[in-house]
BAFI-3210 file (N, C-alpha, C; in Angstrom, 3 decimals, decimal comma, padded with zeros to 6 digits):
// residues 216
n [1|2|3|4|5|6|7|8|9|10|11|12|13|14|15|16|17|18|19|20|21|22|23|24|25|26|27|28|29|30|31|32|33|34|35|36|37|38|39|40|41|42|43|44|45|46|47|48|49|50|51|52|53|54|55|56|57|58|59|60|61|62|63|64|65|66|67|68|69|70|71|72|73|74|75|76|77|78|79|80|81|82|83|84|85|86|87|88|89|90|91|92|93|94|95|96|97|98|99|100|101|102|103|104|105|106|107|108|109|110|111|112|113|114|115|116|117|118|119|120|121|122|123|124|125|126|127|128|129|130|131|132|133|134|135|136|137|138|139|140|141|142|143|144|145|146|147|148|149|150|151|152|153|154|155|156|157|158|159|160|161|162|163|164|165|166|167|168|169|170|171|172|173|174|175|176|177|178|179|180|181|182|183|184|185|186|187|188|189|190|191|192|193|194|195|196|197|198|199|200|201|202|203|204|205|206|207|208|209|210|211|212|213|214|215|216]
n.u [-002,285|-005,531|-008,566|-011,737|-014,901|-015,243|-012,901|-010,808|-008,021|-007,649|-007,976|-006,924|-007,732|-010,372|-009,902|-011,359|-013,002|-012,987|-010,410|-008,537|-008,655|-008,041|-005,286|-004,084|-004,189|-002,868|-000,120|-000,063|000,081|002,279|004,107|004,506|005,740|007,103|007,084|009,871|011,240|014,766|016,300|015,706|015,409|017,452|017,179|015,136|013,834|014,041|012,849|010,267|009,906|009,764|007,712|005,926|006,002|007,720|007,536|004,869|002,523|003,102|001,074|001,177|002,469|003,790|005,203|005,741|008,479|009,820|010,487|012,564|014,345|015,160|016,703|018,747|020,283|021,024|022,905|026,177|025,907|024,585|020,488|019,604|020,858|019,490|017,103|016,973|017,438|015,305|013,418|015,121|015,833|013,781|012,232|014,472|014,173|011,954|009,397|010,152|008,403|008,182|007,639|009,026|011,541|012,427|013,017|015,132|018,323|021,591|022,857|020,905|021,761|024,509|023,773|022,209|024,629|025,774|023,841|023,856|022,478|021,450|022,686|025,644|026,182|027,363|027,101|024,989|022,548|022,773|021,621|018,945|017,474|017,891|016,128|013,969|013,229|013,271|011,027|008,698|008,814|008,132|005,679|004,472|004,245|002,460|002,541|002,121|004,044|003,789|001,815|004,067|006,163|004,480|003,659|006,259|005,206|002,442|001,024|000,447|002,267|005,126|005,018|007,775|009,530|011,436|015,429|016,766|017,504|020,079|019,998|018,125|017,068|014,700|015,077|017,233|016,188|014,202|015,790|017,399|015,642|014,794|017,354|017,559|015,376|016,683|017,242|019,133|021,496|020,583|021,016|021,235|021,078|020,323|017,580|016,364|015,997|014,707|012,577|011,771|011,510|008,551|007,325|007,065|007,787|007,591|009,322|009,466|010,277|009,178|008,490|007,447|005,567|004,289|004,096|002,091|000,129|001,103|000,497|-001,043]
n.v [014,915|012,614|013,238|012,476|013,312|013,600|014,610|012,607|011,130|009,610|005,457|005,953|005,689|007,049|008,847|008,256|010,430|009,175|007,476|009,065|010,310|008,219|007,416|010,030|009,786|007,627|008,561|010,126|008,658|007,348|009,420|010,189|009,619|006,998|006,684|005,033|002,941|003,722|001,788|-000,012|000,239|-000,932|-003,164|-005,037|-007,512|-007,343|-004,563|-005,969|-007,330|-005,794|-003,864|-005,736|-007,151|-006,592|-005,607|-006,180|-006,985|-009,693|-012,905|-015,323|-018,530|-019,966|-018,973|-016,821|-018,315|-019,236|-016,887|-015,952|-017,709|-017,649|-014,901|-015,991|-017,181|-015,085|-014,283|-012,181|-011,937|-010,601|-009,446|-010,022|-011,686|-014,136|-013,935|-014,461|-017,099|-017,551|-019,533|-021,865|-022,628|-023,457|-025,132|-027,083|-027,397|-028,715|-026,527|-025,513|-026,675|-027,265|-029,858|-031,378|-030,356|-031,019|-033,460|-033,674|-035,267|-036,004|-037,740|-036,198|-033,819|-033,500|-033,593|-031,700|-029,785|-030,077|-028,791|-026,620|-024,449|-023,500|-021,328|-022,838|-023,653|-025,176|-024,723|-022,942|-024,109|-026,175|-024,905|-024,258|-026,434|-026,950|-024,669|-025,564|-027,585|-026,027|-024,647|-026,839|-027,519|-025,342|-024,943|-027,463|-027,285|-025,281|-022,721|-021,009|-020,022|-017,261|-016,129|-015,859|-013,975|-011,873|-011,076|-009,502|-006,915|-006,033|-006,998|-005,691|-003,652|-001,435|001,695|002,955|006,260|007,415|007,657|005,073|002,337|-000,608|-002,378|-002,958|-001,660|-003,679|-005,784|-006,142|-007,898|-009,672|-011,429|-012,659|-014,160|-015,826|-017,218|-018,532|-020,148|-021,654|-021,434|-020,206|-018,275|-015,876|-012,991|-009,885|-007,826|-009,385|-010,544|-007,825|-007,259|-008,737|-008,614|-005,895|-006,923|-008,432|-007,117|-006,258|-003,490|-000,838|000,476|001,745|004,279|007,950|009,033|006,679|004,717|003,041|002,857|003,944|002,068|-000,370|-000,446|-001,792]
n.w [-051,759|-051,626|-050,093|-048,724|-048,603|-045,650|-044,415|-044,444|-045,099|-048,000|-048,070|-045,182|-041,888|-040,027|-036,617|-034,160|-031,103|-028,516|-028,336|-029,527|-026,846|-025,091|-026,073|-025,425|-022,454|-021,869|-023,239|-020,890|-018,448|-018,725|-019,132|-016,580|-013,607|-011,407|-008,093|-006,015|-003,868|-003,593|-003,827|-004,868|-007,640|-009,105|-010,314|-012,948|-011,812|-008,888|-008,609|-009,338|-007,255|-004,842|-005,534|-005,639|-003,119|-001,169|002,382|002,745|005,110|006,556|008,045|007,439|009,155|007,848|005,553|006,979|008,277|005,786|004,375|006,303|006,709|004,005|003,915|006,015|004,543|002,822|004,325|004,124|001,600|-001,376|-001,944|-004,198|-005,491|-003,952|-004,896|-007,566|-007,315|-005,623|-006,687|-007,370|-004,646|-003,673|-004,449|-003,997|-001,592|-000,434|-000,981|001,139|003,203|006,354|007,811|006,657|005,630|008,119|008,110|006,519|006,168|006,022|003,879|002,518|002,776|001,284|-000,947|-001,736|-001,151|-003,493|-005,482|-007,937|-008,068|-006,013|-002,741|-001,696|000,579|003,845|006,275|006,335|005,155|007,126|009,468|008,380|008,317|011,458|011,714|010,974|012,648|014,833|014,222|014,578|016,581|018,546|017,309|018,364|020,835|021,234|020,373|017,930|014,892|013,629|015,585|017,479|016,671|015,514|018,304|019,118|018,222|018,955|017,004|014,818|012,435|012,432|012,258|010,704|010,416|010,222|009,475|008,073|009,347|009,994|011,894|014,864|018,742|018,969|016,786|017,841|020,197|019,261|017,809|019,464|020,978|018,666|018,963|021,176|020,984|019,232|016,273|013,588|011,928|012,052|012,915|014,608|012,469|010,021|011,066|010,740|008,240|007,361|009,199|007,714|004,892|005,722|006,674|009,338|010,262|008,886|005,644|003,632|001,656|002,285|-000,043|-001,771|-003,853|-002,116|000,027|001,868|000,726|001,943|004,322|007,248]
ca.u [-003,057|-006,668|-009,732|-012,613|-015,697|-015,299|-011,937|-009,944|-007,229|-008,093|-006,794|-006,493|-008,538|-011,041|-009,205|-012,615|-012,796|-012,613|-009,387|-007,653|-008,826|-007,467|-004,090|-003,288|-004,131|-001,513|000,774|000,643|000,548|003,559|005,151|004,426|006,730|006,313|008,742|009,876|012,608|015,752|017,274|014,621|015,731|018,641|016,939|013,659|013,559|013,967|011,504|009,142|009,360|009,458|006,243|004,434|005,710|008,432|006,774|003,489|002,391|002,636|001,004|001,338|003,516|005,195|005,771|007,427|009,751|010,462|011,616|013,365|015,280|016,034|017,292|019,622|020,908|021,750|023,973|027,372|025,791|022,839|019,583|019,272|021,435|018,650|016,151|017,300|017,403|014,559|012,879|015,570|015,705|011,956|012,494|015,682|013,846|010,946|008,621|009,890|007,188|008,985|007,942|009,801|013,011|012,853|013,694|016,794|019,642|023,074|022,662|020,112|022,776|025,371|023,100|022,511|025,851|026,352|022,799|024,265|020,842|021,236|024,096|026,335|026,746|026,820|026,488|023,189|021,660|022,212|020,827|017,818|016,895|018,085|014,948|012,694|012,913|012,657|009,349|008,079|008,875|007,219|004,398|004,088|004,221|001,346|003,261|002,267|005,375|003,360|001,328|005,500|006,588|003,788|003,633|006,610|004,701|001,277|000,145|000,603|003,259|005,754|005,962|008,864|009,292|012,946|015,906|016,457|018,487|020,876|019,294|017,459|016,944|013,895|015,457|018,321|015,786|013,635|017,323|018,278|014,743|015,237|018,216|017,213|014,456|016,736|017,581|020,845|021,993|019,223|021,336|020,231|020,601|019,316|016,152|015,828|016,029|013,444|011,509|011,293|010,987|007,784|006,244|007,012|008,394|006,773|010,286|008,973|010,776|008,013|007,643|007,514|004,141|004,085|004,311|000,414|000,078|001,352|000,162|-002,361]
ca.v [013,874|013,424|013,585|012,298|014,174|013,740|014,656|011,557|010,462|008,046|004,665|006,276|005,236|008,213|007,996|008,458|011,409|007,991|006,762|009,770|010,686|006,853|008,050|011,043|008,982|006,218|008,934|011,097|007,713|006,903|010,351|009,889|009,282|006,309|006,838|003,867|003,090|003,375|000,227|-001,011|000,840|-000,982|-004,357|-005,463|-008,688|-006,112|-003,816|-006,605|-008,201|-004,148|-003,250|-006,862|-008,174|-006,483|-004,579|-006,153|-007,816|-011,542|-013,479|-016,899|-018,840|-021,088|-018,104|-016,219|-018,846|-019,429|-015,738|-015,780|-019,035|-017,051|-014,343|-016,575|-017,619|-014,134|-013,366|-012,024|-012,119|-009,590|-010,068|-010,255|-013,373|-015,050|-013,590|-015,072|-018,219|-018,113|-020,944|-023,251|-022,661|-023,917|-026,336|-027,855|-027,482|-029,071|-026,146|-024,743|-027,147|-027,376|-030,694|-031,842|-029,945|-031,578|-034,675|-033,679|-036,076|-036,441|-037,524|-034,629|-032,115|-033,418|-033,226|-030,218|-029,026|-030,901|-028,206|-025,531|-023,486|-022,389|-021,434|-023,907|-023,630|-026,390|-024,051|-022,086|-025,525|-026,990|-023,856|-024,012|-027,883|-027,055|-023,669|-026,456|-028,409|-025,206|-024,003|-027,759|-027,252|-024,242|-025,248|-028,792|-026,167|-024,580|-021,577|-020,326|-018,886|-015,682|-015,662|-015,743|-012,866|-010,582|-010,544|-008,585|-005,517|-006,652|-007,549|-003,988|-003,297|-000,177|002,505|004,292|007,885|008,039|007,088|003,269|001,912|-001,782|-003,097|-002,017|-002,779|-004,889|-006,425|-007,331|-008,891|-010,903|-012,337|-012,996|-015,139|-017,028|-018,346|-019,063|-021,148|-023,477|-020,742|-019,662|-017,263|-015,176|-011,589|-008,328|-006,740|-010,459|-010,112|-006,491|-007,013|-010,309|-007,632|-005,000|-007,722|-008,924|-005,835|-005,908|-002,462|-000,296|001,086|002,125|005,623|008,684|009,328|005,680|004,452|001,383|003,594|003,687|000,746|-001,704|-000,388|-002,715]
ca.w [-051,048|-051,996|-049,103|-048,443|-047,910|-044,164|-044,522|-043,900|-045,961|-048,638|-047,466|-044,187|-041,057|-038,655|-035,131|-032,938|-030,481|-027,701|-029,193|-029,283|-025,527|-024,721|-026,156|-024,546|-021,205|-022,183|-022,706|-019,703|-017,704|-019,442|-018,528|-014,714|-012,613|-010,695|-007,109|-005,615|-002,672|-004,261|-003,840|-005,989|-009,120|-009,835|-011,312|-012,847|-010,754|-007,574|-008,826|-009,134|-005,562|-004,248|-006,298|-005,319|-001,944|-000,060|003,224|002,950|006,463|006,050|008,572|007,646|009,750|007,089|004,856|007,441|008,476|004,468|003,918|007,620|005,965|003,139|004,579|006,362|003,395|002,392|004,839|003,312|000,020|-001,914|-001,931|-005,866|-005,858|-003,435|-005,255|-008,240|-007,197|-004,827|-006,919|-006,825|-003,221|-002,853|-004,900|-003,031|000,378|-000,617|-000,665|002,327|004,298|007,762|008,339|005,436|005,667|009,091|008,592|005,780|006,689|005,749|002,605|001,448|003,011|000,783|-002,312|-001,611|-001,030|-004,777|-006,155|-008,047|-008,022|-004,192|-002,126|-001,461|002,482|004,711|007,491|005,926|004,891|008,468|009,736|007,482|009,410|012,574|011,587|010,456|014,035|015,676|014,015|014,488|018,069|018,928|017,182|019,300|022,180|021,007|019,973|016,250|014,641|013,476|016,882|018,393|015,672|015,823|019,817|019,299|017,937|019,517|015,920|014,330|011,737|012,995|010,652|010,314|009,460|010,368|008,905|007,851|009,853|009,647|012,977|016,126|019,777|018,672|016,000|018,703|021,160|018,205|017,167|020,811|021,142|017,896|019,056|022,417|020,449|018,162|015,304|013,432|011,038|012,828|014,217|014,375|010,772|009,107|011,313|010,797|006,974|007,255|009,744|006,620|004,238|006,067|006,715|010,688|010,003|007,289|005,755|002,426|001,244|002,064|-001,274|-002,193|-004,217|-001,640|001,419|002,490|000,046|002,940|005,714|007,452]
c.u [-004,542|-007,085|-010,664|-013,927|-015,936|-013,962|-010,591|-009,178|-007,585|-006,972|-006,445|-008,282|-008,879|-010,433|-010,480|-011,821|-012,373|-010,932|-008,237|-007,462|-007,741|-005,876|-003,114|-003,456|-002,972|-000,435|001,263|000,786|002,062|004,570|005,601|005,095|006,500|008,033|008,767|011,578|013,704|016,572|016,574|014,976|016,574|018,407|015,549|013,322|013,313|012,750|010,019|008,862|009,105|007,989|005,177|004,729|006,626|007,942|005,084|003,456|001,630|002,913|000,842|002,524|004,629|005,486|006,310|008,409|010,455|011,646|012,687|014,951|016,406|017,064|018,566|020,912|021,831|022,701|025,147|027,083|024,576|021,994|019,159|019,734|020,225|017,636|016,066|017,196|016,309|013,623|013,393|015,896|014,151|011,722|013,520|015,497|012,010|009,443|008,695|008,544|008,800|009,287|008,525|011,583|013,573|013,828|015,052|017,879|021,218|023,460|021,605|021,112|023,735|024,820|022,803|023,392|026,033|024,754|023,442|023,751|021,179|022,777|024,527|026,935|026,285|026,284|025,010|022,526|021,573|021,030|019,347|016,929|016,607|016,293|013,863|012,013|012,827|011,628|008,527|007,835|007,856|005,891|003,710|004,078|003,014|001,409|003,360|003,351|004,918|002,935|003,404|006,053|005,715|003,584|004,621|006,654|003,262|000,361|000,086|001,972|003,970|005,850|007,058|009,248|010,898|013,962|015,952|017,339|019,180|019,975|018,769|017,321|015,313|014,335|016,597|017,431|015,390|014,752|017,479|016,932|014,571|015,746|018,099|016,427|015,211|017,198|018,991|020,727|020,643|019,895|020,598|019,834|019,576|018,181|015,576|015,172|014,891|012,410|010,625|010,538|009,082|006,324|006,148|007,040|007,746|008,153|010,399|009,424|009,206|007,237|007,771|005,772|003,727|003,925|002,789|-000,250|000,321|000,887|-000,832|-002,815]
c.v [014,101|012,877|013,233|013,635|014,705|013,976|014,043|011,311|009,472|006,989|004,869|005,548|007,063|007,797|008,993|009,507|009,861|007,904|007,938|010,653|009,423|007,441|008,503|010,553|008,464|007,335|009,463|010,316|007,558|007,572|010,526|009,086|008,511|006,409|005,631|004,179|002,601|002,628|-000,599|-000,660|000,074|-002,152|-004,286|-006,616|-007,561|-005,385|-004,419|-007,063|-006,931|-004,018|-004,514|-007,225|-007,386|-005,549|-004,938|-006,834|-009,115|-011,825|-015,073|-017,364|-019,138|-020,044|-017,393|-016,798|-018,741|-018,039|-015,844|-016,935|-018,614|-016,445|-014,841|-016,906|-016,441|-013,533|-013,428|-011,853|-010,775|-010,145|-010,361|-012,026|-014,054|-014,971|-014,569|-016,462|-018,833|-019,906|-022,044|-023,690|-023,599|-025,102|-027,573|-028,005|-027,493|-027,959|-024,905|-024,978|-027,475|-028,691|-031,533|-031,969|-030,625|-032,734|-034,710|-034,348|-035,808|-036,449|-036,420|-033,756|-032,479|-033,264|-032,240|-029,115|-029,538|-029,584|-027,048|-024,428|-022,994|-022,200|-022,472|-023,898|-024,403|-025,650|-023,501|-023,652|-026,406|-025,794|-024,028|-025,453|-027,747|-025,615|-024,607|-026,824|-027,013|-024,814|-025,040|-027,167|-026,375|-024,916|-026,611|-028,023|-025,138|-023,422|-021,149|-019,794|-017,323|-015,099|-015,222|-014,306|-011,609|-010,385|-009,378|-006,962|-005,234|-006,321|-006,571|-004,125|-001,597|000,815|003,682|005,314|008,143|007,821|005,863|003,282|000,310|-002,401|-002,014|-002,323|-004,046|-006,173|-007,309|-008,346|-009,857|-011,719|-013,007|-014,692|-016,129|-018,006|-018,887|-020,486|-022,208|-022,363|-020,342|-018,847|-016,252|-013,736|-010,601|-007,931|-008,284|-009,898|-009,225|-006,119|-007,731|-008,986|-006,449|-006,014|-008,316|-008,381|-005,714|-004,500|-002,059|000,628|002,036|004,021|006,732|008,670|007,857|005,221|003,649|001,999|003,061|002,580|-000,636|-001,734|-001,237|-002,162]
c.w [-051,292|-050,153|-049,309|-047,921|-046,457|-043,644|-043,704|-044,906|-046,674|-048,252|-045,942|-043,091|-039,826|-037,484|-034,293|-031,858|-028,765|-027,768|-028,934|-027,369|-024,519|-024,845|-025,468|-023,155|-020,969|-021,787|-021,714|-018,345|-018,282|-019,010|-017,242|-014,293|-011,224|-009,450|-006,577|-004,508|-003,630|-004,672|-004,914|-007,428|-009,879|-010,927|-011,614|-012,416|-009,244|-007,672|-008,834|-007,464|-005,117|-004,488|-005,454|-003,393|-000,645|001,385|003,468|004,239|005,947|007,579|008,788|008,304|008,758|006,409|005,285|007,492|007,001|004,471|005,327|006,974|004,957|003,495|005,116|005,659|002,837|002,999|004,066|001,805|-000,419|-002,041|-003,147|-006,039|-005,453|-004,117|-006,697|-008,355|-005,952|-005,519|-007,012|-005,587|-003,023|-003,490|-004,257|-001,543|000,269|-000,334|000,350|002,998|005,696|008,107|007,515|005,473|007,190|009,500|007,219|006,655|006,095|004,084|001,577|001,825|001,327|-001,018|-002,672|-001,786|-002,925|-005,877|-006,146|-007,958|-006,503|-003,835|-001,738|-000,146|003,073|005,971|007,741|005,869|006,271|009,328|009,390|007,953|010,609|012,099|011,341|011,659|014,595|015,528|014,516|016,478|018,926|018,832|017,986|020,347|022,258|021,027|018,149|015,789|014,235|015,112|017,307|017,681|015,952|017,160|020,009|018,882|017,996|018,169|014,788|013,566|012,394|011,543|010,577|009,687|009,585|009,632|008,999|008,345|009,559|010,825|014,404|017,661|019,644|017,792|016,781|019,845|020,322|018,086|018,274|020,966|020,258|018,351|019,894|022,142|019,297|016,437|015,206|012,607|011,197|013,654|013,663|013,318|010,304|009,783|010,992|009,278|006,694|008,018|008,606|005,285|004,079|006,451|008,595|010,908|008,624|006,812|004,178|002,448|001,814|000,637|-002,278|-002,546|-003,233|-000,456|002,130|001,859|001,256|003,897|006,578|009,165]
res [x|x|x|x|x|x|x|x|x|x|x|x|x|x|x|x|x|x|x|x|x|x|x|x|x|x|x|x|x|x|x|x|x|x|x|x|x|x|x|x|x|x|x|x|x|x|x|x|x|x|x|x|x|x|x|x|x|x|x|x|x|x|x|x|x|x|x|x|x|x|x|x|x|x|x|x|x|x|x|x|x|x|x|x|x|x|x|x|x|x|x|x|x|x|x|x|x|x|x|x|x|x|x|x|x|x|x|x|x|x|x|x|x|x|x|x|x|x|x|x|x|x|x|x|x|x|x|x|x|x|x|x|x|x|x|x|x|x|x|x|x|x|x|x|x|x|x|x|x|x|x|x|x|x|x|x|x|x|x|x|x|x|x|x|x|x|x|x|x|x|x|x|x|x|x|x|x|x|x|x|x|x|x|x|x|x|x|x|x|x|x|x|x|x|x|x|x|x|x|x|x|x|x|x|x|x|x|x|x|x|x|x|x|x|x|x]
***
């Protein structure tokens, strides 16, 4: 091989003292071990909502009810499926605006029931109206749905150091007051899961990157 006076390969390119510093960065990012709550491992759709959204504290009303909706949806089923199809969900429920899904009739149910993109439950989809008129409700009552949600942890996310549990006695009163208010497919574990989901509950593994990441 010949050389250059500056002893570079002829034909060959100098890799700057920069360049090669850049490098070894890349790689030992690369080698690092990023921890995450285990459930999250199994997909890269999962891993994305985990990494961007799951546990953060959302206080918009309409975006809680949306995921609360979801949720609903998932009972009996995984949350990948919903996840999966969250956009033809938002699409088939106009948005997930409340006062929209409100006035769904008869004939949108059955079109619905006929949209292969979402679950196909008449029960979840009445559910998901009858949730519309209840948020409307409240709110003509001069009852925010976040103001109604976060009262029950006076505005503060919980953070849990213990084990995760399926549901809780908060999670059973929130459920109990849903339904009181006009809500369905609303029990303990759904709420508890919509509660983690939402960031009511900080449930994020210890050694999870997202842990102190959500906290608010």
């Amino acid at each position: 091989m010949r050389w250059t006076a500056n002893r570079v390969p002829l034909g060959g390119h100098r890799l700057s003292s920069l360049n090669v510093l850049s490098a070894l960065k890349m790689s030992t990012l690369a080698e690092k071990k990023i921890h995450r709550c285990s459930w999250a491992e199994s997909d890269p759709l999962m891993r994305e909502y985990h990494d961007r959204e799951w546990g953060v504290p959302e206080y918009d009303s309409r975006a809680l009810w949306e995921k609360l909706m979801l949720d609903g949806f998932q009972a009996g089923l995984s949350w990948l499926i919903i996840l999966r199809k969250r956009d033809a969900f938002r699409q088939a429920f106009a948005n997930f605006d409340p006062e929209k899904v409100a006035r769904f009739d008869e004939t949108k149910v059955t079109r619905l029931l006929a949209n292969e993109g979402i679950v196909r439950s008449r029960a979840k989809i009445e559910a998901t109206i009858a949730g519309a008129r209840a948020f409307l409700s409240m709110r003509d009552q001069g009852l925010g749905f976040s103001e109604f949600v976060w009262g029950f942890v006076g505005g503060k996310p919980i953070q849990n150091t213990g084990p995760i549990p399926t549901q809780t006695p908060l999670s059973v009163e929130i459920s109990k007051a849903l339904r009181a208010r006009g809500f369905k497919f609303v029990g303990p574990v759904i709420v508890y899961a919509w509660m983690q989901a939402v960031g009511i509950v900080n449930d994020h593994s210890p050694a999870c990157f997202r842990r102190n990441a959500v906290k608010s």
